[in-house]
C-alpha positions as CSV (number, residue, x, y, z in Angstrom):
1,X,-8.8,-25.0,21.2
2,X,-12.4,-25.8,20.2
3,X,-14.5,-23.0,18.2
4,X,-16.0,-21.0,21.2
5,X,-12.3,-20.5,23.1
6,X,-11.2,-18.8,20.1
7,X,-14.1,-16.6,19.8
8,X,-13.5,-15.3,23.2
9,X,-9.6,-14.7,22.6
10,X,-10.4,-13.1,19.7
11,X,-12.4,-10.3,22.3
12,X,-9.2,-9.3,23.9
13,X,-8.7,-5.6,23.7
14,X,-5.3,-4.3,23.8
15,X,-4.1,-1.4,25.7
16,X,-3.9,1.5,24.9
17,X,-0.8,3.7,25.7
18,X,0.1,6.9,25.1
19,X,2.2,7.7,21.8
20,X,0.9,6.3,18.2
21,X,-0.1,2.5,18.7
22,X,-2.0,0.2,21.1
23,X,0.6,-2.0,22.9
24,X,0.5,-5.2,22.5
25,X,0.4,-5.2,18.8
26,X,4.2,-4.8,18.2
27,X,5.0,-4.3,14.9
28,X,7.4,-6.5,12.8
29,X,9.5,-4.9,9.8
30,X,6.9,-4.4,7.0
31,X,8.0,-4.7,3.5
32,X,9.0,-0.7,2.8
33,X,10.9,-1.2,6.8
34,X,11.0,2.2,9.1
35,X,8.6,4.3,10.9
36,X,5.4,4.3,8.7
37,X,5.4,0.7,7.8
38,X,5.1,0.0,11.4
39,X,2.4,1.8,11.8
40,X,0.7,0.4,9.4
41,X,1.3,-3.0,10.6
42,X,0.2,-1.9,14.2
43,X,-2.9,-0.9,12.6
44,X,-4.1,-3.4,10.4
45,X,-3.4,-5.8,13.6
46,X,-5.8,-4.3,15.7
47,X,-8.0,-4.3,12.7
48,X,-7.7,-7.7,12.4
49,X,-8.8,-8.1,15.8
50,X,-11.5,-6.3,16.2
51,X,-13.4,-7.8,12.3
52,X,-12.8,-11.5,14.4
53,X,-14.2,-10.3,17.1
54,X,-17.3,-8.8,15.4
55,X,-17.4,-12.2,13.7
56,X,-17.0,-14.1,17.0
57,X,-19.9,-11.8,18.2
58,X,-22.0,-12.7,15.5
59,X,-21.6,-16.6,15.6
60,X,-21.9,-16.3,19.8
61,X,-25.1,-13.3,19.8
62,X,-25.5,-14.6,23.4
63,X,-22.1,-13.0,24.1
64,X,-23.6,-9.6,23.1
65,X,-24.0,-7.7,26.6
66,X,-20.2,-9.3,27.4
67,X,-19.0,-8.4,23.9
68,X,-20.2,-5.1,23.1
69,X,-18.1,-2.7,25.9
70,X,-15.0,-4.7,24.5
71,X,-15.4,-4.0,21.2
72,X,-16.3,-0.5,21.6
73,X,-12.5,-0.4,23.7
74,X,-11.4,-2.5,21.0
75,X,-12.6,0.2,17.7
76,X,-11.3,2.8,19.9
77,X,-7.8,1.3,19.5
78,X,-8.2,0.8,15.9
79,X,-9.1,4.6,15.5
80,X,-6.2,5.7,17.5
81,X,-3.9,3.3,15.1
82,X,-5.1,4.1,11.9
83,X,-5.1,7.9,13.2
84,X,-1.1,7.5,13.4
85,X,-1.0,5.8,9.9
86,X,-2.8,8.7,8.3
87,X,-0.6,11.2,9.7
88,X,2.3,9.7,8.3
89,X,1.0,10.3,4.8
90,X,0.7,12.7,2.4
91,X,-2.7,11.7,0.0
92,X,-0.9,14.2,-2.8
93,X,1.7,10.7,-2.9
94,X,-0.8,8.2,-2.6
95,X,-2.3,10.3,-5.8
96,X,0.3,10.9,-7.4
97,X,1.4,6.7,-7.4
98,X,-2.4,6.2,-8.5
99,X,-1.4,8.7,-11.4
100,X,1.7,6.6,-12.3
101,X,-0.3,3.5,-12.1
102,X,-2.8,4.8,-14.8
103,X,0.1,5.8,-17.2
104,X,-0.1,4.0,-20.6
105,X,3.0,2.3,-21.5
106,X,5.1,4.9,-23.5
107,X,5.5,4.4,-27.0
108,X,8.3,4.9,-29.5
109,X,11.2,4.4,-27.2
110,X,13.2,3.2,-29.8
111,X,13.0,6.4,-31.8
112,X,14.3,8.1,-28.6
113,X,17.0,6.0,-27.5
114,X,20.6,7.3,-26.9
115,X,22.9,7.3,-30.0
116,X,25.3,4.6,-27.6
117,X,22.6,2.5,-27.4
118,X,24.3,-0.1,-29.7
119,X,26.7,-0.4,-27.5
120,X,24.7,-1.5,-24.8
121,X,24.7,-5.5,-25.2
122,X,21.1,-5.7,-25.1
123,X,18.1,-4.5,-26.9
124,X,17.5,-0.5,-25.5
125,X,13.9,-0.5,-26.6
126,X,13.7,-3.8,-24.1
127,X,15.6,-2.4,-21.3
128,X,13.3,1.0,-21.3
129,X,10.3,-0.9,-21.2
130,X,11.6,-2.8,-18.4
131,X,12.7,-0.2,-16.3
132,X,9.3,1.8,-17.0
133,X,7.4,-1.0,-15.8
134,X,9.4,-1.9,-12.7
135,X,9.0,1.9,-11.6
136,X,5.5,1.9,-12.3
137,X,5.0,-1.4,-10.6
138,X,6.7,0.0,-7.6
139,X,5.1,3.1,-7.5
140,X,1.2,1.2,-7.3
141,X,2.8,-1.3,-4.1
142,X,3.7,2.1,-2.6
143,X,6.7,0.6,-0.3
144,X,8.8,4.1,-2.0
145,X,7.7,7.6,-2.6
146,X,7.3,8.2,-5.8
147,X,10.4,10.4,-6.6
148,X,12.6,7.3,-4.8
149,X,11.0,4.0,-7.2
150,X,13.4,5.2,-9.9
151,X,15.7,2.7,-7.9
152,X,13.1,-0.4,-8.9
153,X,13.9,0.8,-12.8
154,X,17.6,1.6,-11.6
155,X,17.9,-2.3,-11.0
156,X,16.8,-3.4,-14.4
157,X,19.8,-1.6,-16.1
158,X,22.2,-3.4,-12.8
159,X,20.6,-6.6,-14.0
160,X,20.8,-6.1,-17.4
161,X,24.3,-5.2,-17.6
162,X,25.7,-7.3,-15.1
163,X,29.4,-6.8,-14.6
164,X,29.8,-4.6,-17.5
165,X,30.1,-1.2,-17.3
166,X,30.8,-0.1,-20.9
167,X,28.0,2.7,-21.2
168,X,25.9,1.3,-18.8
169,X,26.0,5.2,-17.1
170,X,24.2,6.1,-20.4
171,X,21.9,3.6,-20.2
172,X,20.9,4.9,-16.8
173,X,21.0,8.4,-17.7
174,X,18.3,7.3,-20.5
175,X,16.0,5.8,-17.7
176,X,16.2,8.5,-15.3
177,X,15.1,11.2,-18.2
178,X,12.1,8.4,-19.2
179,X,10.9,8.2,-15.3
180,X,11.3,11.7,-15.1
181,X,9.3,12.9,-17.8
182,X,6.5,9.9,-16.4
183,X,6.5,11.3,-13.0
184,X,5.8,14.9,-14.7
185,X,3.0,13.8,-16.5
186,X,1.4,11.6,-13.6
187,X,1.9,15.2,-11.4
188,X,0.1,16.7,-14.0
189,X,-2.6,14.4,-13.8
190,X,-2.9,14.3,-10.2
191,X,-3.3,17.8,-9.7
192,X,-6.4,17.3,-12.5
193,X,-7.6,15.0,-10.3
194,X,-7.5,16.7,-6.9
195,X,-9.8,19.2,-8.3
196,X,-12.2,16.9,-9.2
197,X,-15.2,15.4,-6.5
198,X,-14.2,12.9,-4.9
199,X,-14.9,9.1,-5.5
200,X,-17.4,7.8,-2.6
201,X,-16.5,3.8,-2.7
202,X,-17.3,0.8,-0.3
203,X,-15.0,-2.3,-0.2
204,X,-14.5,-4.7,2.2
205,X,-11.6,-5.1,4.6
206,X,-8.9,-7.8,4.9
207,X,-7.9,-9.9,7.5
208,X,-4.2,-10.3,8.3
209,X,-3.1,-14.0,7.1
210,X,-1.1,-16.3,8.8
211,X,0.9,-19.2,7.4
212,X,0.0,-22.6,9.3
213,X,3.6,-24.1,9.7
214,X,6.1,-20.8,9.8
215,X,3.3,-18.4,12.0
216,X,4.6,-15.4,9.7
217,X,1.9,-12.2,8.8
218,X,1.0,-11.8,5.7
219,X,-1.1,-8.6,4.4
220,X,-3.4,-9.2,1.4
221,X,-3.2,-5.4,1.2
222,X,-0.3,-3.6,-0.8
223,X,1.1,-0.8,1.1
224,X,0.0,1.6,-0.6
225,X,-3.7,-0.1,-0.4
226,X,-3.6,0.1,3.3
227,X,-2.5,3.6,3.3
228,X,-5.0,4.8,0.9
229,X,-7.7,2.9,3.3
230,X,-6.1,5.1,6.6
231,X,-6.3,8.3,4.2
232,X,-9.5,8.4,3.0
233,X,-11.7,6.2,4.9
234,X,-15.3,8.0,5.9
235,X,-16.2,5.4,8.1
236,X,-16.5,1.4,9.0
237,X,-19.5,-1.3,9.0
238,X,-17.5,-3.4,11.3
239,X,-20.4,-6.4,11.6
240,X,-20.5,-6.3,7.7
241,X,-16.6,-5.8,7.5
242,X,-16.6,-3.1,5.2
243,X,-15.0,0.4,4.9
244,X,-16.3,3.8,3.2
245,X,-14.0,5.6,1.5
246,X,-14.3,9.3,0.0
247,X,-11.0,9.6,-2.4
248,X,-10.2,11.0,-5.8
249,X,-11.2,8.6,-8.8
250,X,-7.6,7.4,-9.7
251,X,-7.2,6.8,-6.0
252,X,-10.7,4.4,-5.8
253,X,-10.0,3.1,-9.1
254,X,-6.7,1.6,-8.1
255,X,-7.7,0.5,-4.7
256,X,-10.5,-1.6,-6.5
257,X,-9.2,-3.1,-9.6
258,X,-5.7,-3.2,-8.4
């Protein structure tokens, strides 16, 4: 299909029906699975589509007087997408992950481990700091509310332990009181935050990719990226492919560096 062809398929506007998403942009299981990921996944779709068809405009500017009523259809769906992403969402968790994200690693986990600790066949200090980090991990990519990415630092005491179950109970007992005290103190921190300005940011957006030989989607952006872009966005450069965002300073600060 030779350079122009494409442009022009690229200009194809879906319809828009009632309910949540544009049709034609059926969603496919997202990472995190259920309701909101496919939302998400409707959404940054038609996003997709209508940055390539600004860029198709752009390379073809004698297209503009065909191209510009479809594209104005085409942001409409977009808006009406990323409207049902956002209300899907509470910003208090996309804050609160931010929060977790900024954590420092905790300190002096040997000093609070369990007195059964020796019995656990592998080094407790290790197997905190494991945990911690998985959770935290988890809680940045967003595919979990916060309260439910205990089960990423759940896995590393499964792992760890293997078939055993010799005071493996403990051992998960000690890593649900660690993630718990975390998750206090990134609450903490994220109700600091929220009554601070917000953070006014630019960054540009995305494209869906596409693997050459299996055809499967793949989002550069993390869940909890794409969310955060659905929450807070204050509006969209679309011939420069860039988003505004207004969002509290852990929130920008993740979205940016992470």
């Amino acid at each position: 299909m030779s350079e122009f062809a494409v442009a022009v398929a690229g200009l194809r506007t879906p319809a828009v029906v009632a309910g949540d998403g544009p049709a034609g942009l059926a969603p496919t299981p997202g990472p995190a699975g259920g309701e909101p990921a496919q939302a998400v996944r409707v959404w940054r779709r038609a996003q997709t589509r209508a940055l390539e068809g600004f860029a198709a405009a752009a390379a073809f500017p004698w297209l503009e007087s065909w191209a510009g009523p479809r594209l104005s259809a085409l942001t409409g769906a977009v808006e009406q997408a990323r409207a049902a992403v956002a209300r899907r969402v509470d910003p208090r968790e996309l804050l609160t992950a931010a929060c977790v994200a900024a954590l420092p690693v905790p300190v002096g986990l040997r000093e609070g481990l369990p007195t059964c600790a020796g019995s656990w066949g592998v080094d407790g200090e290790w197997l905190l700091l494991e945990a911690w980090m998985r959770w935290q991990s988890a809680c940045a990519e967003g595919e979990a509310q916060v309260a439910d990415c205990v089960r990423a630092a759940s896995a590393a005491v499964y792992e760890a332990f293997g078939r055993r179950r010799k005071a493996r109970d403990e051992a998960l007992d000690a890593v649900q009181r660690l993630i718990t005290a975390s998750t206090d103190q990134a609450r903490r921190l994220a109700e600091e935050e929220n009554a601070e300005p917000v953070h006014l940011v630019q960054m540009a957006l995305p494209l869906l990719e596409t693997e050459p030989f299996t055809g499967r989607e793949h989002d550069p952006l993390t869940f909890w990226q794409a969310r955060v872009i659905a929450v807070h966005q204050s509006g969209v450069d679309w011939p420069a492919g860039q988003v505004s965002l207004a969002a509290p300073r852990a929130v920008s600060d993740l979205l940016l560096g992470g």
